[in-house]
N, C-alpha and C positions, 0 to 999 in steps of 0.2 A: 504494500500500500504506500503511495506516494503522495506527498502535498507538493502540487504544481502550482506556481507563478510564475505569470506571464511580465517577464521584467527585463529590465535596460540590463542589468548587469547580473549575470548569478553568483549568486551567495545563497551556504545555506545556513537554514537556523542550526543552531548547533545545539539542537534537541532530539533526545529520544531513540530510543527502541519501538519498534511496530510491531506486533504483534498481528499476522498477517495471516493466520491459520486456520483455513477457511478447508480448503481442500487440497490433495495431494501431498499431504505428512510435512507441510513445511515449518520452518523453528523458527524460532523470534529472528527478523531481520531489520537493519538498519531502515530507520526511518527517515526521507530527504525531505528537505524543505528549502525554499528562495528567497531571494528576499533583494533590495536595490539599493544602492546608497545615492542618493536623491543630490547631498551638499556635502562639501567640504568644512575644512576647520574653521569657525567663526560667523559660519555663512547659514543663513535662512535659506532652506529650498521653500520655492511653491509648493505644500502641501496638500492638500486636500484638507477641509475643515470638520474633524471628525464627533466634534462635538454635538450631541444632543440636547435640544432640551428635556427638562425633567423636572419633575417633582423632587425634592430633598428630602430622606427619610427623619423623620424624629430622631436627636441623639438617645433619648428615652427609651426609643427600642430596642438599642442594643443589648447585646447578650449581659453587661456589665454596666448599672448607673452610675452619676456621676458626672462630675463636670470635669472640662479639660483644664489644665494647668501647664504650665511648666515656669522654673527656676532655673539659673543659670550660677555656676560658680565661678567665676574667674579667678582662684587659685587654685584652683582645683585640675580646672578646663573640661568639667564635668558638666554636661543638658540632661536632666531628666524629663522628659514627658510622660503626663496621666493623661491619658481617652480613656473616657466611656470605664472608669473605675481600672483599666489595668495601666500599672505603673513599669514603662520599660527605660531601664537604665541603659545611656547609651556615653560613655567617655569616649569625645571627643579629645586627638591629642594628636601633636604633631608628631612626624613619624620619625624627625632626630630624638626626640625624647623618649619613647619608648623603648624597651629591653624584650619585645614580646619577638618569640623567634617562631620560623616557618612551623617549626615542628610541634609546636604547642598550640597552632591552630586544625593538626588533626586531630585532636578532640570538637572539634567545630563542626568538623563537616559531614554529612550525608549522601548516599545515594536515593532517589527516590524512585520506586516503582507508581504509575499510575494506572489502575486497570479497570476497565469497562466492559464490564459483561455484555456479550451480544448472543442475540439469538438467531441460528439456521433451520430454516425448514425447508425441506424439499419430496416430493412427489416420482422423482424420476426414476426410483427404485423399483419398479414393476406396475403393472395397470392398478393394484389396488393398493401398493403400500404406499405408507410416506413414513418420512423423519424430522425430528425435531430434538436440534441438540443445541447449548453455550457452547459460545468459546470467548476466550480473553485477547480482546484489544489492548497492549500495554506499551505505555511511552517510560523510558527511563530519562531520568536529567540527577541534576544535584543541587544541593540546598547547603547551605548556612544554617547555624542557630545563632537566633540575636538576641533572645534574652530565654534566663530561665531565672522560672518564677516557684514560687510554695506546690500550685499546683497542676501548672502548666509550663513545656519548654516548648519557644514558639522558633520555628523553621521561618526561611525565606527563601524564594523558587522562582521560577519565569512561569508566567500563568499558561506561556505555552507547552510549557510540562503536564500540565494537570489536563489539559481540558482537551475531550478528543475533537475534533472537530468534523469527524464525517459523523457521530451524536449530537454533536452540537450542545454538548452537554460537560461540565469539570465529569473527574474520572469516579466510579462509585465506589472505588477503595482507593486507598492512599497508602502506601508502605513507605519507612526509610531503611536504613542499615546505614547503623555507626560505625567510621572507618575503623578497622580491625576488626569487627565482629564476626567474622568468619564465615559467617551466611549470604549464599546469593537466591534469587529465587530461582527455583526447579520448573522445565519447561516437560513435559511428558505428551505425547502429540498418542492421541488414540484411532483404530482404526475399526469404522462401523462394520460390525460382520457383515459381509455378502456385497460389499459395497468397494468404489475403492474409495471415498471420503476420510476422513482424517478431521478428530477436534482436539483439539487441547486443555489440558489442565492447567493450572499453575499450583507451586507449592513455595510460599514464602517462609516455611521455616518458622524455628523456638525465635531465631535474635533479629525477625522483621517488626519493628516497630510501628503501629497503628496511627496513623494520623487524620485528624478528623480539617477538614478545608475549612477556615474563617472568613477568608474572599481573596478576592484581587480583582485586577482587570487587564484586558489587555491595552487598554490606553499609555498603561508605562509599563507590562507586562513583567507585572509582577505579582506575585502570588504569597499569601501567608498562609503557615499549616501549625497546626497545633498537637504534641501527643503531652502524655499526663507525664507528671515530672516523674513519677512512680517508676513508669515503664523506663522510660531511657536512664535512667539512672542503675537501672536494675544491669542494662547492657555496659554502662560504663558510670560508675559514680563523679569519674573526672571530669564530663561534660561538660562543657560551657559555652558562653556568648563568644564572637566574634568581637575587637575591640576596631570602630569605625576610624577612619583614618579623618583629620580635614582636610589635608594640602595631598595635594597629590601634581607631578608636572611632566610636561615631554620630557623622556630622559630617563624615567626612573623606573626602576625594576621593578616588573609585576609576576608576579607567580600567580598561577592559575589552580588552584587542587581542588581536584573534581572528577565525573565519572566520563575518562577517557576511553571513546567507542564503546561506552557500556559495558564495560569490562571491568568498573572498579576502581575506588581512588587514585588517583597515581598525582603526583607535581611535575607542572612544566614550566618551564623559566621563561619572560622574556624581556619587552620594556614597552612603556609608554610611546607611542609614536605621534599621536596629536590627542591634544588634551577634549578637545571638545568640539563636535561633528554631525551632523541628523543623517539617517536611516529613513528607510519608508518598510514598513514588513507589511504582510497582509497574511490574515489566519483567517481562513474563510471566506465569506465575502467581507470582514474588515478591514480595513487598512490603517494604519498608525504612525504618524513619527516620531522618530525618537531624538532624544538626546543622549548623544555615545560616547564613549572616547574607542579610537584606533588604539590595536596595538599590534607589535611583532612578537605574536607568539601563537605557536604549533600547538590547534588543539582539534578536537573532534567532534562528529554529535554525541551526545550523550554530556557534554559539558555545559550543558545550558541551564542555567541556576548556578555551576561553582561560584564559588569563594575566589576573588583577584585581590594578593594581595602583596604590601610595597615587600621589602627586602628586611624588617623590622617584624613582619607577621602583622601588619596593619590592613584591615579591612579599605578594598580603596575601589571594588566593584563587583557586580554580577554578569558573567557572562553570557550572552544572550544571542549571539550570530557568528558566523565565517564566511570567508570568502573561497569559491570552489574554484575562481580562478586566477587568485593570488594566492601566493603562496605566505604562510604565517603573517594571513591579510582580516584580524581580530576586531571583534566590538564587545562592550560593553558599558553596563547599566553603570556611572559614577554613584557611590557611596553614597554623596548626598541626594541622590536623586530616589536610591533604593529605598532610604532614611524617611525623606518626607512621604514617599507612598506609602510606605509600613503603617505611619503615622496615619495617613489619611483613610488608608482601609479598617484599621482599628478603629479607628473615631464612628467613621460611620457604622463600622459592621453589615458592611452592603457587599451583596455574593458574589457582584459580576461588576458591578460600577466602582470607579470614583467618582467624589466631586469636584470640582476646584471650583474656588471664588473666583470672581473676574474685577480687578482694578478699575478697566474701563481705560485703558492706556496703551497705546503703542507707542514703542520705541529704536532707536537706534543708538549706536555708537557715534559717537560727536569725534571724539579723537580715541585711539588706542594704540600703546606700545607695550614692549616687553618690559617688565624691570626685573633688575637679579639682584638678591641680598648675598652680599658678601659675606657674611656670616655664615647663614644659613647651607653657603653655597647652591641653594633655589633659585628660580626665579617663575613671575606669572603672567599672562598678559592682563594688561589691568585698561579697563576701557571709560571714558565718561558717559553714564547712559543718559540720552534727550530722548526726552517727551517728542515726541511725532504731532501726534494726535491724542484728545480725548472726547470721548464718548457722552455724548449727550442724557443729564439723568445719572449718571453712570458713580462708582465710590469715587472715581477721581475730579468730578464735576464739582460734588457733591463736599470735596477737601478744597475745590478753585484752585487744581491744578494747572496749569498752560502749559502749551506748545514751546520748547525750545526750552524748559524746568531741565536741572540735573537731578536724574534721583543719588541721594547721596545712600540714603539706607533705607530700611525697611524694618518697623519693631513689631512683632506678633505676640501678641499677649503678653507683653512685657520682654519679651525676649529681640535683642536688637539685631540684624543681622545688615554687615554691609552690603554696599550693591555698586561693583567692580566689574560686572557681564552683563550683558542684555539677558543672558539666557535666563539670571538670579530673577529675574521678575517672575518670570513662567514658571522656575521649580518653588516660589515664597509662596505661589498661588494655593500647590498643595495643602499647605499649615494654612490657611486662613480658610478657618472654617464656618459655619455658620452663625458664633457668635462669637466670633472672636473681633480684637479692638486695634487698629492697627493704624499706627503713627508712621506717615512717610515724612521722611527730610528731606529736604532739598534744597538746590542752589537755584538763585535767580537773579541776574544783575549782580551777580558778585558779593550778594547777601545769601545766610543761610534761615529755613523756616521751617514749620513746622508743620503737619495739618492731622487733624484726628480724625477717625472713623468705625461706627459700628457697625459691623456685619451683622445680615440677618439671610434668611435662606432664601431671599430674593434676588441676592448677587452671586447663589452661586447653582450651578447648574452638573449635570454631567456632565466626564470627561471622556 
């Protein structure tokens, strides 16, 4: 079974196991997928506008009440954010400063099995018989844990792992396997007497861990799974979170560990090759852009959901596509991009949606260059972002925003965040949620000001 698109450039997702065993005793086979890269580093492609509108669920309904929060430490360099009553601690830190090594983030990582039971019936067996048998549809990828909690450790995945899409439906079990755990699952192909058809079992074994889907979407195609702390603790007591990186640059070493051609953890080394880039993918009849970063490094399907991380063992992305005809020609999900979607599928507890707020603003890059901290030995490209336009009605009308404004930053619930890329507007979108209270800065004639605003579920729509 194959996922075909019709695209300018092929690439594929770098997801999954198929599960294709239908007839003629055949075993689990790699899964392809396409996909096109639309724009380069720094640059807006013409995307397609894939937003919907929508109703905004009640925070109320989520699985957990509660109102959001977050605090910020600055000696610490610690964000914790509360959605909807769960509290996920996530330190941020710069990757000179850390001591965290490759190898103490394979306790982190997983493989994921996702399988969808399907049903065959057929007639062809003689004038009066028929048959009616399952067989399993299964995509493999790999996940991250980003936090573990009293009573849940919560995974992160590309939603394109989970969810079949000739069902059109996420997958109706969900397995992981923590690296070393010594179990893979067992494929046993059967063959109907009298017939020459062939269906399949599967057997995931004592050390497949259960995970129950919380949501995702594929608008940033991301995915969150959840099993009881019980259980994987049972498989490894030493389990834990990924530590999220902030900085990351062209240049620097990414390590990739994850499930290479579905065969099982392995690490592959490479580097950064452009910091930040859009994708178009399309799963199904959707289509989506992304924001990515490139990199040089040799990976496979079945690596879609790993762990990218700097040379410190710092969380610095998810892996999400390749190129089939470049060679060690990589994409992935940036850190903070993984971060604020985490955030926003918890908040809401919506099964297939995000939300995002809308500003009411477009922008561009007025001036940008590189700068390097000698120190540091880093450097980033740092841009001034201008106001284009604003939207009539809209939160930024509504702040008397203007055309030709520098946004200098962006505070969400208290939490201040600069704003150095056009693209920082679009990933802040995520965090500003339905009632949350958000202060832009800006410059204007050479003065700096201020303006407030409260969100309510009128500014913010599907994503």
């Amino acid at each position: 079974m194959k996922r075909v698109l019709k695209l300018t450039l092929s690439l594929f997702l770098a997801a999954a196991l198929s599960s294709a065993c239908l007839l003629a005793g055949c075993s689990i086979t790699q899964d392809d997928s396409i996909i096109n890269v639309i724009a380069s580093d720094d640059s807006s492609a013409d995307a397609s506008d894939n937003t919907a509108a929508g109703s905004v669920p009640d925070s109320s309904s989520a699985d957990s009440s509660g109102t959001d929060s977050s605090s910020e430490d600055n000696s610490s360099g610690s964000v914790t954010y509360v959605s909807s009553g769960l509290s996920v601690d996530y330190e941020v830190v710069e990757s000179a400063e850390t001591t965290y090594t490759v190898s103490e983030n394979l306790l982190s990582v997983a493989t994921v099995y996702a399988d969808t039971v399907r049903t065959y019936s057929s007639n062809s067996y003689g004038p009066h018989a028929s048959t009616s048998f399952s067989y399993h549809d299964v995509y493999t990828g790999s996940s991250v844990i980003f936090s573990v909690a009293d009573d849940y450790v919560y995974f992160v995945t590309c939603y394109h792992v989970i969810y079949n899409e000739d069902e059109g439906q996420v997958a109706d079990d969900i397995y992981v396997y923590l690296y070393g755990s010594g179990d893979e699952a067992e494929v046993t192909d059967y063959q109907l007497v009298g017939t020459t058809a062939y269906y399949t079992e599967m057997n995931y074994g004592d050390n497949a861990i259960e995970c129950e889907y919380v949501g995702g979407s594929w608008a940033e195609d991301v995915a969150v799974l959840k099993a009881s702390t019980e259980s994987v603790l049972a498989i490894n007591e030493q389990a834990k979170a990924v530590t999220f990186c902030e900085n990351y640059s062209a240049g620097d070493t990414a390590v990739a560990i994850g499930n290479y051609a579905g065969e099982g953890i392995s690490v592959t080394e490479g580097s950064v090759a452009v910091q930040s880039e859009e994708i178009s993918l399309t799963l199904g009849s959707d289509t989506s852009s992304f924001r990515v970063m490139r990199l040089d490094l040799n990976i496979y399907e079945g690596n879609s959901g790993c762990g990218l991380f700097d040379e410190n063992g710092c969380y610095i992305g998810m892996i999400n596509a390749m190129s089939t005809v470049y060679t060690n020609y990589t994409f992935a999900i940036p850190a903070d991009v993984v971060l604020k979607s985490i955030e926003n599928i918890i908040y809401y507890a919506n099964y297939h949606n995000m939300y995002t707020a809308d500003l009411g603003i477009e922008v561009e890059a007025s001036s940008s260059k590189y700068v390097y901290d000698s120190v540091s030995r880093t450097g980033e490209i740092v841009e001034a972002v201008k106001v284009t336009s604003v939207a009539s009605g809209s939160a930024a009308d509504e702040m008397e925003l203007q055309t030709g404004d520098i946004i200098k930053s962006v505070t969400v619930d208290g939490v201040e965040y600069e704003v150095t890329r056009t693209y920082d507007i679009e990933d802040l979108q995520l965090i500003i949620f339905a009632d949350s209270k958000v202060v832009v800065t800006y410059e204007r004639g050479g003065e700096t000001s201020s303006a407030e605003y409260q969100f309510t579920s009128e500014n913010v729509s599907k994503h």
